[in-house]
Each structure stands twice: as C-alpha cells, then as structure tokens.
C-alpha positions in Angstrom: 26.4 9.3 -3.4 22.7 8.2 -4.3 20.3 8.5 -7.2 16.8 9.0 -6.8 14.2 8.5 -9.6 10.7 10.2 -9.3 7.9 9.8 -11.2 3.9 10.5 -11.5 1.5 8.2 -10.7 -2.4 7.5 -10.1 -3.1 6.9 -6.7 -4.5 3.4 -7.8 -0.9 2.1 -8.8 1.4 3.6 -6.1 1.4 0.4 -4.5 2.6 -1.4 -7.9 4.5 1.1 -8.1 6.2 0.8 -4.7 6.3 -2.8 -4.9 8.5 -2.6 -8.4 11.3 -0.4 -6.5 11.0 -2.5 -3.8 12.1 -5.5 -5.6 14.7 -3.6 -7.2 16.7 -2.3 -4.5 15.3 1.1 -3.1 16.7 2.2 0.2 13.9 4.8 0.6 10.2 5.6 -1.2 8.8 8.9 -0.5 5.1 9.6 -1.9 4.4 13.5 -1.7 0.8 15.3 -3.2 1.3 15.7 -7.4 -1.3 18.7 -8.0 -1.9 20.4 -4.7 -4.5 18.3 -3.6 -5.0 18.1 0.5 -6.3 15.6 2.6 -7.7 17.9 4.8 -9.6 15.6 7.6 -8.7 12.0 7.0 -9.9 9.6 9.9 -7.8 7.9 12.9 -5.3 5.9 11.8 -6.0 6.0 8.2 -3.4 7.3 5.5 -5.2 8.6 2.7 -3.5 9.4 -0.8 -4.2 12.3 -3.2 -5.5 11.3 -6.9 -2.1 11.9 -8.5 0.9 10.8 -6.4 4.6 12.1 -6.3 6.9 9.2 -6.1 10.3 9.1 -5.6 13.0 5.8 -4.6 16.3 6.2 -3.8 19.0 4.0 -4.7 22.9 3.5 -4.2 24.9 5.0 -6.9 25.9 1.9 -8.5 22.1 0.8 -9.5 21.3 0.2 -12.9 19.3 2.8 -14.1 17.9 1.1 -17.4 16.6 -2.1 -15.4 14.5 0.4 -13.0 13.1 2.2 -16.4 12.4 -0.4 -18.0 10.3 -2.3 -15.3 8.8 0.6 -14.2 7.6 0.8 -18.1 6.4 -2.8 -18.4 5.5 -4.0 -15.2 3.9 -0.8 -13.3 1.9 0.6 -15.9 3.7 3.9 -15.5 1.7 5.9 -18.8 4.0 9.3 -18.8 7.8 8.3 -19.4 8.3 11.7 -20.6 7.7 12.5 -16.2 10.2 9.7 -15.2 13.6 11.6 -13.7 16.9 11.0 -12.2 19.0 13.1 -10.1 22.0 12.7 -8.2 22.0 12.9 -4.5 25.1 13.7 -2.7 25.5 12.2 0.9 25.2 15.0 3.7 24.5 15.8 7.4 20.8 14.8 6.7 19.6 15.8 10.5 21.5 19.2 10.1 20.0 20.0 6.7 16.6 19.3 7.6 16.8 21.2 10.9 18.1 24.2 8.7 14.7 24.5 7.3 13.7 25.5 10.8 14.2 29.1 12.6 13.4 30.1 16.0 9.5 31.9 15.6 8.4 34.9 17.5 4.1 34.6 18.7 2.9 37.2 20.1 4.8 39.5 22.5 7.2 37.0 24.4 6.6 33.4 22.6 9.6 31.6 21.1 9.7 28.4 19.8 13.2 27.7 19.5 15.0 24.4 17.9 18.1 23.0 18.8 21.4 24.9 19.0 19.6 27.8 17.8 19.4 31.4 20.0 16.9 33.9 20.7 17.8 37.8 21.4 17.9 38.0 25.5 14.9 39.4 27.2 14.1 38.1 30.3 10.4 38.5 29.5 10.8 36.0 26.7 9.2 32.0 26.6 11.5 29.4 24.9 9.5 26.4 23.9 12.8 24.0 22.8 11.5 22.0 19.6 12.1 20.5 17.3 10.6 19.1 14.4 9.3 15.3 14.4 6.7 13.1 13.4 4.1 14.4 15.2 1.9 18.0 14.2 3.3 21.0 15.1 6.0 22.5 15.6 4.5 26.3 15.0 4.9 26.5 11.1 1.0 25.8 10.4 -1.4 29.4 11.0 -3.4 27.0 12.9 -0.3 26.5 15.5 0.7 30.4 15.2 -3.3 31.3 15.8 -3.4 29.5 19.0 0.0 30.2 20.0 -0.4 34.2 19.8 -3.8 33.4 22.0 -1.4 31.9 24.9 1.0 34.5 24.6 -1.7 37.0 25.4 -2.8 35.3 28.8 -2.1 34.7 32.7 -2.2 31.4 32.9 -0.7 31.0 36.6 -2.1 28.0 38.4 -4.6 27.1 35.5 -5.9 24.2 34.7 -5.7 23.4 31.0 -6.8 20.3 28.6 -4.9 20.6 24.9 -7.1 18.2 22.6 -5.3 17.3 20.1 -1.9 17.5 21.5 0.4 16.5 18.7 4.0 17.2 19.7 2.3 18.9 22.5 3.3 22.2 21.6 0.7 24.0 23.2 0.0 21.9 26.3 3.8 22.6 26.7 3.9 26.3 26.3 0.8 26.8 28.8 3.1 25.2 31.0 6.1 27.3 31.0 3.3 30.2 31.4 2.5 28.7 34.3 -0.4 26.4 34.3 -0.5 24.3 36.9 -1.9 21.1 35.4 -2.0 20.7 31.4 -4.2 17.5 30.0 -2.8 16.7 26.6 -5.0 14.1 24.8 -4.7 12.9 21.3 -5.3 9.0 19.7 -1.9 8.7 18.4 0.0 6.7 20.5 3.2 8.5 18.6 1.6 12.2 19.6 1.5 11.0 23.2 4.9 9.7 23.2 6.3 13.2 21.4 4.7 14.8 24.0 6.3 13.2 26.5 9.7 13.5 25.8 8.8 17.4 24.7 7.5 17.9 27.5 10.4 16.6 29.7 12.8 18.5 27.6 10.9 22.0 28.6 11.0 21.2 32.1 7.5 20.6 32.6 6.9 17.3 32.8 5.6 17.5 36.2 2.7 19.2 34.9 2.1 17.4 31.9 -0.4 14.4 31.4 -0.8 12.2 28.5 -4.0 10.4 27.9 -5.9 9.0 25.0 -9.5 10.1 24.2 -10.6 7.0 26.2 -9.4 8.1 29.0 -9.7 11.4 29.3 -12.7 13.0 31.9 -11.9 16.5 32.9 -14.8 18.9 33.3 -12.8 21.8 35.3 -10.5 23.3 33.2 -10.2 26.8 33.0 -9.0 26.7 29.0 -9.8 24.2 26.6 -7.7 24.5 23.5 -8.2 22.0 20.2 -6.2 22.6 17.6 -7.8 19.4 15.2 -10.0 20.2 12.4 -13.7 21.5 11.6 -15.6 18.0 11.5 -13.9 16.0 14.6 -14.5 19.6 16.5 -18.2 19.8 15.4 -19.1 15.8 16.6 -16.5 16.5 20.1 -18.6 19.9 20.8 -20.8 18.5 23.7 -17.6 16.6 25.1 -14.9 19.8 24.7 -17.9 22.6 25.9 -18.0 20.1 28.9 -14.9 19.7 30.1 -14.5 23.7 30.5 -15.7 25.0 34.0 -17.9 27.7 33.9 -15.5 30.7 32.7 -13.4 28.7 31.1 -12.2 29.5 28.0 -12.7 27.3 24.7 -9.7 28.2 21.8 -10.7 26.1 18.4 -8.6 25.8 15.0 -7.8 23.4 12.8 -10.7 25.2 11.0 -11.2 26.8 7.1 -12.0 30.3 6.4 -15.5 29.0 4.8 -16.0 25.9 7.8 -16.0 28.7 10.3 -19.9 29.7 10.9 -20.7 25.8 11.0 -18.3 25.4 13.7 -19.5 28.4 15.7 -22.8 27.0 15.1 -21.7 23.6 16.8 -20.4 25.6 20.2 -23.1 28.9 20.1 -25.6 26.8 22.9 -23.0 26.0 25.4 -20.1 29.6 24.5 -21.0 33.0 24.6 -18.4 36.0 23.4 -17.6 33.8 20.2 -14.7 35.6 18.3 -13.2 34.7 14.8 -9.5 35.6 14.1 -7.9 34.6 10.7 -4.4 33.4 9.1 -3.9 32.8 5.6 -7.0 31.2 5.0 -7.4 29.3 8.4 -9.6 30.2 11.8 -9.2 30.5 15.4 -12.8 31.0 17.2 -12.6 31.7 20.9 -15.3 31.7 23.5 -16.3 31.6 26.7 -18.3 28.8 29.2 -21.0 31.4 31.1 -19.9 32.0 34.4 
C-alpha cells in the first residue's frame, strides 16, 4: 500500500515543487495538464508544460504525511492548500490494469489492432496489428491514428513501396506491411520511436520489410504512398521534402492536423498534389492526394 499526494501548481514552480518530494522520499512524480490546456506542436526533443500543472508523488505507506504538508507549504510556495490531497493507493498488477484500459479496435472493414492476450471474432479476411501501448505515439486511440488507419484498410497495397513519416510505434508502417507492402520506410527523430518500431515490427512478423531511419538519413523519392501522421506546422515546412519522395502516382495521406489548420495545410501541398480530399474525426483532419502521374 502507497499514498499519493497531488496538488496544483504554476508551471514556474513544478520544479520546486518536484525537487521538495524528491528530498522527501517520493518513489514516483507524475505531472499531468490542470485546465485542459494542450501542447499541441512542441519541438524535437523539448517537453513543454501547460500554465497550471497537475502534480502528484507517491510515497510508501509509512511516510509522514504532516512533514510533506508542511514543506510543501513553506518551502514550495504551494498558494492553494485547500487543492492539496491524499489518497490511498492499493498495490496491484499495475501492467494488467493499464493494459485493461486497452480493447482490440476495428478500422475500416478488416483492420484490428489487437493487444496482448486479447481476441478478435475469426474472419479470415481480418488484419491483426499485435500492440500494445508504450512510450511511443500510437497505438490507434487518437482520430489522427484511426483517420489514417481506415485509409489503409481501404487499399491494395501488394508489393508497394511505402515511407511512414512520423512513425511512432510504427503502427502504420506496420499495418501496410501485413497488407502487403513490400518495403515500408519508417522515419521519425526519436530514437525511442525507432526502437518501438523495431521490436513492433518484429512482433508482427514484418521485420523483413521494415526500415528504420532518422530524418537525416532518410532519401526515398519512389514510393508509391507517403503517409505522415505528425502535425500541421512540421507537415507545412517538410511539404517540398514529403511531395518528393512520392513517385508520380503516389499517394500522400496527411494528419496530425486541426479542423481549422486544414486549408493552410492543403495550401502547403496544392502545387505538387492534385485530387486533395478532407475527411474529419472529432475535430481532427486527414487530407489525401495524389503526385500527377
């Protein structure tokens, strides 16, 4: 048994802040968005914070509670006491009850993602992408994922040659492989993304068709679908690069992109795409077009 304290704080005192429970004993700080405000495009290898920050430390069950109050009072400035909380936290199968969040997802016709130990109604038509949730993004939750997702599940993709930009856990590099595609680029500039695409990748069965690469790296200029799944500024200052590396006919698949960030984005591709289509989720875009044959 734990107990975990949680309180509000400016984004200019979390570190204080983090520093006090530090000191005091804290086996584990979480820092979670106080008033549902998104960092929606923060840049490579930066970790932004929102203006108000939801803290929370855990601590063994034996801590003393007043000491933690009282220097979190004093010595971090915290200016809402009336915020600060305890709750108890009872020890559990922590991997099991953080996987039960997760369900297999249906996209499209035939398009499962499917986490671990988890089954699927039989139909031999059906796609099992085996994943589960990890550090890198997506794992199909996200409209952005499903968007691009239900694209794939609508397509031959036999023998194609496809770059995923953006790859994250490589969820889509990996289900255009068990569609068939005969060589999937997956790119992104998190060395972690690369790695958890990897080891997804080999546990699909496609690793053989699977390259990882960072952006410096990466050169192709023939593939027959481009998909980048990032957001609305990286995919306006890549647009020469990502219209590029399709062949002519190839496809380009976009999201990552806002309901109101969509016309600037089309904007960005309309010289080099033609047949530009807009399909929408809960507030978020998929555009789609096509390099002229």
């Amino acid at each position: 048994m734990w107990f975990e304290i949680s309180v509000r704080v400016v984004r200019e005192r979390v570190e204080v802040v983090e520093a006090v429970l530090e000191e005091l004993g804290a086996l584990a700080i979480t820092l979670e968005d106080d008033a549902d405000n998104p960092v929606l495009e923060p840049g490579p290898g930066s970790t932004p914070l929102w203006p108000s920050v939801h803290l929370r430390g855990l601590f063994d069950a034996d801590v003393a509670r007043d000491q933690i109050s009282t220097a979190l009072h004093h010595e971090a400035g915290i200016n809402r006491p009336d915020l600060m909380q305890w709750r108890q936290v009872d020890d559990q199968d922590w991997t099991r009850a953080w996987m039960d969040r997760f369900q297999p997802m249906k996209f499209g016709e035939h398009l499962w993602i499917v986490p671990t130990g988890m089954q699927i109604p039989f139909d031999k038509r059906n796609i099992e992408i085996r994943l589960d949730p990890g550090l890198a993004f997506g794992t199909g939750t996200h409209p952005t994922t499903a968007l691009c997702l239900e694209w794939l599940d609508g397509r031959t993709l036999t023998d194609a040659r496809v770059v995923d930009f953006g790859c994250g856990s490589g969820i889509l590099g990996i289900a255009a492989a068990l569609k068939g595609a005969r060589r999937v680029i997956c790119v992104d500039n998190d060395p972690q993304a690369l790695e958890a695409t990897a080891v997804n990748a080999l546990r699909n069965g496609v690793e053989n068709q699977i390259v990882c690469q960072a952006p410096a790296d990466f050169c192709e200029t023939r593939a027959d679908i481009m998909l980048a799944n990032i957001l609305a500024g990286p995919l306006i200052e890549l647009a020469p690069l990502l219209r590029n590396c399709a062949r002519p006919g190839g496809w380009i698949v976009l999201s990552g992109i806002l309901d109101d960030q969509a016309d600037q984005v089309a904007l960005a591709y309309r010289d080099g795409c033609i047949d530009i289509k807009v399909e929408s989720n809960e507030g978020w875009v998929r555009l789609t077009g096509r390099i002229p044959p």
